[in-house]
N, C-alpha and C positions, 0 to 999 in steps of 0.2 A: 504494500500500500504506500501509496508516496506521501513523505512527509505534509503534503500540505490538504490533505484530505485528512477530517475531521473521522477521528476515532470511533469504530461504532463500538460497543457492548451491549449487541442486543437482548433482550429484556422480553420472555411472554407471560403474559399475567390469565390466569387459569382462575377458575373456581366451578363449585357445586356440589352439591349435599353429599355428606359423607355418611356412611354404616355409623360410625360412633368419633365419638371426640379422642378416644384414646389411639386413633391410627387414621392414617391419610389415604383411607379408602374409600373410593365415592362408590355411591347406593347405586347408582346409573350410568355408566359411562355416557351412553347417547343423551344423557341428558346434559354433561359436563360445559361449561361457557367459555370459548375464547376471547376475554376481553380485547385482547391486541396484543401485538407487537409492537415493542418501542426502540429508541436508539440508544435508549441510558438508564442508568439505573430513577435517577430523578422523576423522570416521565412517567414509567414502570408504580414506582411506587404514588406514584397521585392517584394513576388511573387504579392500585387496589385498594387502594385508602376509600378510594367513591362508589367503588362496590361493595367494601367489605363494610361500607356504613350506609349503605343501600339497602343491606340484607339484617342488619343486624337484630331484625324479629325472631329471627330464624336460626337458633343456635346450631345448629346443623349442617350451616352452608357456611361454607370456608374459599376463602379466595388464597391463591399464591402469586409469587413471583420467581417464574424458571431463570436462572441467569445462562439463557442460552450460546454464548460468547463462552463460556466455560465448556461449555458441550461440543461447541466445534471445533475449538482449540485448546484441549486442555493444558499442554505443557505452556501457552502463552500467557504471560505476566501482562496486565492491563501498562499500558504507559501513564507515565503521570501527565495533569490536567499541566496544559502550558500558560 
């Protein structure tokens, strides 16, 4: 990636009802929500901040954040912020 192209870390923010609180198993798969895709962790954590206080009638429904940037390259160190 050339230096002057803005760093991605992308970020997918996931949730939906889980079997129980004690394990991150969801009841449904076909029911499960892709909130998005983002480019940073910032972005990422708003959009589950807005779902997981969307739902929070509902102890059952659990929202996450994949840090998928981890997954595609794992032996890669994020660069620091310039």
């Amino acid at each position: 990636m050339p230096d002057s192209a803005p760093q991605q870390l992308l970020h997918l923010v996931i949730g939906g009802e889980l079997v129980d609180l004690e394990h991150n198993t969801f009841k449904n798969l076909d029911d499960v929500e892709i909130v998005g895709l983002y480019p940073n962790y910032a972005t990422a954590h708003a959009a589950w901040r807005a779902k997981a206080q969307s739902t929070v009638d509902n102890a059952q429904m659990r929202y996450f954040i994949v840090h998928l940037h981890r997954l595609l390259d794992p032996g890669q160190e994020p660069k620091p912020a310039r």
